[in-house]
C-alpha positions in Angstrom: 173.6 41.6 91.7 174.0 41.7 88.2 177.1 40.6 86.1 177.5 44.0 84.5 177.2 45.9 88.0 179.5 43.1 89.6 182.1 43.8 86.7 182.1 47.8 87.1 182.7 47.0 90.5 185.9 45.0 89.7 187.1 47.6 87.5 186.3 50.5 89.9 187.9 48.2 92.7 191.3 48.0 90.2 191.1 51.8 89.3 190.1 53.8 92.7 193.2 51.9 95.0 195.9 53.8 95.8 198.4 50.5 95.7 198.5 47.2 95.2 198.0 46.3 98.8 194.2 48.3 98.5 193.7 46.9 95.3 193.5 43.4 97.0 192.2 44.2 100.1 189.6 46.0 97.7 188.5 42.8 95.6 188.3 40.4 99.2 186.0 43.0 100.2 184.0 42.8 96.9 183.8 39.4 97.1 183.1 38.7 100.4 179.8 41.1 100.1 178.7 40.3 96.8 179.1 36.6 96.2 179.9 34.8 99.4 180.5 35.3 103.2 184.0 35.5 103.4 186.7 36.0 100.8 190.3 35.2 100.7 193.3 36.2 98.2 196.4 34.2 98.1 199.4 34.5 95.9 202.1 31.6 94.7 205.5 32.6 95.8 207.2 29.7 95.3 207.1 26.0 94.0 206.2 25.2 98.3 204.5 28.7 100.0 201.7 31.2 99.2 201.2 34.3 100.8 197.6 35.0 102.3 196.8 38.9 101.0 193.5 39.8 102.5 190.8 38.1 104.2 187.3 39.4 104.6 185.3 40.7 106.4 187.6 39.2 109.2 191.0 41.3 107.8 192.9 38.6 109.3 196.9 39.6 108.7 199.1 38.9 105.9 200.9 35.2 106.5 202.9 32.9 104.6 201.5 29.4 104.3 203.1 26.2 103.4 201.7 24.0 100.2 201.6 20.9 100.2 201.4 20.3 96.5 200.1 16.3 96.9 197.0 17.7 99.2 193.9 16.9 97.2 192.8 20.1 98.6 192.7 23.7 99.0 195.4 25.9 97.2 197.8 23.9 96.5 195.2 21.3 94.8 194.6 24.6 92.4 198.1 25.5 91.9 198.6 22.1 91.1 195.6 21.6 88.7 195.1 25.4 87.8 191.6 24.1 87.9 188.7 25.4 90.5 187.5 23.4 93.4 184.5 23.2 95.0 184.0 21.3 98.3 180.8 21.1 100.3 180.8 21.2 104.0 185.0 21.9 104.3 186.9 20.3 107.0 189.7 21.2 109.2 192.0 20.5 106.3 191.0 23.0 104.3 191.4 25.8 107.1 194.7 24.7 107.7 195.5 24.9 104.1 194.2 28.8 104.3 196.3 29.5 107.0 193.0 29.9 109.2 192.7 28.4 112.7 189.4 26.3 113.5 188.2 29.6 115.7 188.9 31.3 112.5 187.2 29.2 110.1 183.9 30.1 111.7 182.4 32.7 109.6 180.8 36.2 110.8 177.2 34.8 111.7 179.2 31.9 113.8 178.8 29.2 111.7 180.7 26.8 109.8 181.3 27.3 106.3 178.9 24.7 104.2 180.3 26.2 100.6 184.1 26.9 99.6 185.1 27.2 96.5 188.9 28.1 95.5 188.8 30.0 91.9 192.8 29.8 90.3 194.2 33.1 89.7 195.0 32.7 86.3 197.8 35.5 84.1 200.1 35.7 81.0 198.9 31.4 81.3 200.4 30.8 84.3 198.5 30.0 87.9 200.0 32.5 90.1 197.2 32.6 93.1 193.9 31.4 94.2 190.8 33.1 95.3 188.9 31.7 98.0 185.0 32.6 98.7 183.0 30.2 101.5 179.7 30.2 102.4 177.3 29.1 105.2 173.8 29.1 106.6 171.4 27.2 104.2 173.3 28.1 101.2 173.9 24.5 99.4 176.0 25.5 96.0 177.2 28.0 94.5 175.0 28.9 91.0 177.0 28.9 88.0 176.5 32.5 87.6 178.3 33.1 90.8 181.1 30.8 90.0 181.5 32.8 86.7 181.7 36.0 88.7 183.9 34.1 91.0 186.4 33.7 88.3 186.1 37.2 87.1 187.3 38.3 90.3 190.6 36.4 90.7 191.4 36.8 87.4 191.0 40.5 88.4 193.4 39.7 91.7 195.8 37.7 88.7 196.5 41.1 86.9 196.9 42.9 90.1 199.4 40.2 91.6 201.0 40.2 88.1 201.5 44.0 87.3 202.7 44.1 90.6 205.2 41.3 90.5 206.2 43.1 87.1 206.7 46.3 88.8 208.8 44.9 91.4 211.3 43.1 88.7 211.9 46.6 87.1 212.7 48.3 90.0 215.3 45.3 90.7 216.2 45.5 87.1 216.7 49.2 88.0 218.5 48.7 90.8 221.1 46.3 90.0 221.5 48.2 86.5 222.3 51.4 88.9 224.6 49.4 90.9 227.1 47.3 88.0 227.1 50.9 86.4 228.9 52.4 89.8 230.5 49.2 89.6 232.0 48.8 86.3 232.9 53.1 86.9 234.3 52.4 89.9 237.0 49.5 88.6 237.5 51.1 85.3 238.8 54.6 87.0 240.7 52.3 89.2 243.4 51.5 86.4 243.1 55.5 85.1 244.6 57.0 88.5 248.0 55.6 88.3 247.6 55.5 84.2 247.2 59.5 84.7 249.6 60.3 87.9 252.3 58.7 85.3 251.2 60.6 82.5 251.6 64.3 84.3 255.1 62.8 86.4 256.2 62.5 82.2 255.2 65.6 80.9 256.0 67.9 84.3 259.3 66.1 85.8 262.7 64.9 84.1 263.0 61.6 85.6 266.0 59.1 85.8 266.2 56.6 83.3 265.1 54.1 86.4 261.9 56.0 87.2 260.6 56.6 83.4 261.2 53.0 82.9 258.9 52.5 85.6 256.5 55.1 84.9 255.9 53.6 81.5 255.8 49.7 83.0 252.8 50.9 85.1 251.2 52.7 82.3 251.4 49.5 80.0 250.1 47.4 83.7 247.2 49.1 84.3 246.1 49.7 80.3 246.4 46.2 80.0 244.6 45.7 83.6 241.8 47.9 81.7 241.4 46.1 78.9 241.0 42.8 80.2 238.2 44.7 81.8 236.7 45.5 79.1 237.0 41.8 77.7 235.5 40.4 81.3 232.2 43.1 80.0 231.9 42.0 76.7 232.3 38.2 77.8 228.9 39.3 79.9 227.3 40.0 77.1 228.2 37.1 75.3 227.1 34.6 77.6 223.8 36.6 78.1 223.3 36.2 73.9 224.8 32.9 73.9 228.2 33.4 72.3 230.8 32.8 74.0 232.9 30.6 72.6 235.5 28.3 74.1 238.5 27.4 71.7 239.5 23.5 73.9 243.1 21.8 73.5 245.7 19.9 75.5 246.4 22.8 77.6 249.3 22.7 80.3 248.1 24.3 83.4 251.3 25.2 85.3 252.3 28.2 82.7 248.7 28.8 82.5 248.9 29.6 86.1 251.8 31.1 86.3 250.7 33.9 83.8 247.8 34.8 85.8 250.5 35.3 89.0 252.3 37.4 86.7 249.6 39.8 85.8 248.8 40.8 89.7 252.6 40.5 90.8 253.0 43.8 91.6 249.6 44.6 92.7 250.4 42.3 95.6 253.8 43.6 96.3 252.3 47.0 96.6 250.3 45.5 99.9 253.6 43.4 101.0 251.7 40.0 100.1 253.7 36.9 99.7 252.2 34.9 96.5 253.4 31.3 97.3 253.3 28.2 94.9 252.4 24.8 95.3 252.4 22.9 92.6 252.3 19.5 93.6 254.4 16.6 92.5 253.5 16.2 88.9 252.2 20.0 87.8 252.9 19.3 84.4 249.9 17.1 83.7 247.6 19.0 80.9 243.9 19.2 80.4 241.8 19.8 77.9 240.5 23.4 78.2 240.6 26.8 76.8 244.2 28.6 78.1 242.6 32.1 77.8 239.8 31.4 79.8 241.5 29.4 82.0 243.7 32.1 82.7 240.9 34.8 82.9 239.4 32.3 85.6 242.8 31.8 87.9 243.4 35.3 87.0 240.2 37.0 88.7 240.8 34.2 91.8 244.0 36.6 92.5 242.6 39.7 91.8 240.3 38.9 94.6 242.3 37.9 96.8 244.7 40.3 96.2 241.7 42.8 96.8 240.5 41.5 100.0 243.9 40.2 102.0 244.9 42.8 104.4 249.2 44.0 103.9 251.5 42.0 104.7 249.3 39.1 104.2 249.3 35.7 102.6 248.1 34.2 99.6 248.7 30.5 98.1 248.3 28.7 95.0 248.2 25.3 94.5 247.6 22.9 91.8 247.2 19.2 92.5 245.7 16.0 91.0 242.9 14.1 92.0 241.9 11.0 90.4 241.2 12.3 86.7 240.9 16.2 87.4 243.5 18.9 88.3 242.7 21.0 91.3 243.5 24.6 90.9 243.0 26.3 94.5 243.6 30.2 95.7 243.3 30.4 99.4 244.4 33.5 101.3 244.9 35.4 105.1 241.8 37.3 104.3 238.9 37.7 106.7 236.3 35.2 104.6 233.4 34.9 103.8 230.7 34.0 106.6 229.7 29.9 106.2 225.8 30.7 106.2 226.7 32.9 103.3 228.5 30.5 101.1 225.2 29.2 99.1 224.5 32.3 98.0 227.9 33.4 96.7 227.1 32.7 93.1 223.5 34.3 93.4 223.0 37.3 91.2 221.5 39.4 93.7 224.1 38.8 96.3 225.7 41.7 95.6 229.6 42.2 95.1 231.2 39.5 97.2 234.7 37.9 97.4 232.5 34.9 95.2 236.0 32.9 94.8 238.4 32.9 97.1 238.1 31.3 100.8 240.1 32.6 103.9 242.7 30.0 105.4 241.4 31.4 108.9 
C-alpha cells in the first residue's frame, strides 16, 4: 500500500466514526490489515495503568492494565522513553504487558508473533498512549516505510485520545460550572428570605419596640451573613489568580474564636444547639497569623456544623496547645462523614461535603 493511500485511510478512519470509541476501533482495524497482523491501541491514564482500547482482528475487550514503569519493555518502556520499540521474536513479558494472555498472544494464522513493535502516541508533546502492531510467519522486520506509517497511525490515535480527553474536561468544566452556580444561588437566597420576611413584617405590621429591634438585628445578621459570602467568592478568585494576600501578626486566638461563635450564635439557637467552649488551660497563647482569615476559617468550621447537626444537638470548640502549635478543633453530634470518604474531602470533584467538621459519634 502506498503512503498516500495509507494516509487517506487515516483521515477517512478519523472523519467517517461516529465517536471516539469507532474512531479507535477504526484505526486498530487499519492497522492490523495494512501494516501488520494484529494491532493494539492503548491509552496512559495514569502515572501506573493504561487502558487497552481496541485490539484487532481479535476485538478482545476494553481492560485496564498495570505499568510497570522500570520494565524494559512493552508500554510502559514507551511511556517511559516516549521512544518506539521494536523487539524480535516477543516473549511472555510482553503479552502480559498488553494485557493479552499466552492463548491470546497467538495471532489469527496460530502462530506466535516474530515482530512487535510499540509506536508512542505522541500529542500537544506529551506521550499519552502507545500503538502496538505484531507480526508473524516469515516476516523478519518491519521496513522503515512501515514503521513511518506505523507512527502516522498513533499519532492519528494521539489526536483522537487527546480531543477526546479535551472533550471530557469541558463537559466536567461544564458541569461543575452548572453546579457552584446552583450552589453559590442557592446560599446567597438563603440570607434574602429572612432579609425580605423582615422587610414586608416593617412595611405591613406596627410592631413593638421588642419585635422591630429584632426585625432589624436579623436584617443586619443575614446582610452581613451575605457579604462575607461574597468575600468567601472573591477570595476564590484570588487564590485562582494568585492574590490573595495574608496580612501575619501576633494574633491572640481565643477572641479570634470567639468572634467566629458570635457570628453563627443565633443560627444555632434557632436548631436548639448548645455551642460549648473548651479552651484549655492557657488559651491565651498567640500565634503568628492573619486574624481575618483565621476567623473566616473557624468561622466556616461552625457554619458547617451548625448546618449539618440535627436540633437539639451538640457542637464543641476547643483550642489547646501542643508542643509549638495551637489546636483549633470543631467536633459536633452530626451524622459524619463516612471513614473511606475522608481522603477525598478536599478533592475538587467531591462535590459539596461537610469537608471540615468530624462527628463525635
Amino acid at each position: 500500500m502506498s503512503a498516500e493511500r495509507f494516509l487517506t485511510d487515516i483521515i477517512s478512519a478519523l472523519s467517517t466514526a461516529p465517536d471516539f470509541r469507532t474512531s479507535i476501533e477504526n484505526l486498530a482495524q487499519l492497522g492490523a490489515h495494512s501494516l501488520a497482523d494484529c494491532c493494539g491501541v492503548y491509552v496512559f491514564e495514569h502515572e501506573q495503568t493504561a487502558r487497552r482500547l481496541a485490539f484487532a482482528p481479535a476485538s478482545y475487550p476494553e481492560c485496564l492494565i498495570p505499568l510497570d514503569l522500570h520494565s524494559a519493555i512493552g508500554p510502559a518502556h514507551v511511556r517511559r522513553t516516549g521512544e518506539p520499540q521494536l523487539v524480535e521474536n516477543p516473549g511472555a513479558e510482553i503479552a502480559a504487558g498488553l494485557g493479552l494472555t499466552a492463548d491470546q498472544f497467538i495471532l489469527p494464522d496460530h502462530s506466535w508473533p516474530s515482530m512487535y513493535a510499540c509506536m508512542p502516541a505522541i500529542a500537544r508533546n506529551r506521550t499519552i498512549g502507545a500503538v502496538v502492531f505484531m507480526s508473524g510467519g516469515s516476516k523478519q522486520r518491519f521496513t522503515d516505510e512501515e514503521l513511518r506509517l506505523a507512527s502516522s497511525l498513533a499519532n492519528a490515535a494521539a489526536v483522537a485520545m487527546d480531543n477526546s480527553r479535551l472533550y471530557r474536561d469541558a463537559q466536567e468544566a461544564n458541569r461543575l460550572k452548572d453546579e457552584f452556580v446552583a450552589m453559590v444561588s442557592h446560599e446567597l437566597r438563603t440570607p434574602l428570605t429572612p432579609i425580605l420576611g423582615c422587610i414586608h413584617l416593617l412595611r405591613s405590621t406596627t410592631l413593638s419596640p421588642a419585635n422591630f429591634d429584632r426585625a432589624l438585628e436579623m436584617i443586619e445578621r443575614n446582610a452581613h451573613t451575605q457579604v462575607q459570602i461574597v468575600e468567601d467568592l472573591l477570595d476564590v478568585s484570588r487564590i485562582v489568580a494568585g492574590k490573595l494576600h495574608l496580612k501575619m501578626k501576633s494574633t491572640p486566638v481565643v477572641p479570634v474564636v470567639e468572634a467566629a461563635i458570635a457570628t453563627v450564635k443565633s443560627s444555632a439557637e434557632s436548631k436548639g444547639l448548645r455551642i460549648v467552649t473548651n479552651f484549655g488551660p492557657d488559651p491565651q497563647v498567640p500565634i503568628d497569623g492573619d486574624p481575618h482569615r483565621l476567623q473566616q476559617i473557624v468561622w466556616n468550621l461552625l457554619s458547617n456544623a451548625v448546618k449539618f447537626t440535627p436540633p437539639e444537638g451538640r457542637i464543641e470548640i476547643s483550642i489547646r496547645t501542643e508542643a509549638a502549635q495551637v489546636v483549633i478543633q470543631v467536633t459536633d453530634t452530626g451524622v459524619g462523614i463516612p471513614a473511606d470518604f475522608l481522603p477525598f474531602i478536599f478533592d475538587r470533584t467531591a462535590g459539596t461535603v461537610r469537608a471540615t467538621t468530624f462527628s463525635t459519634r
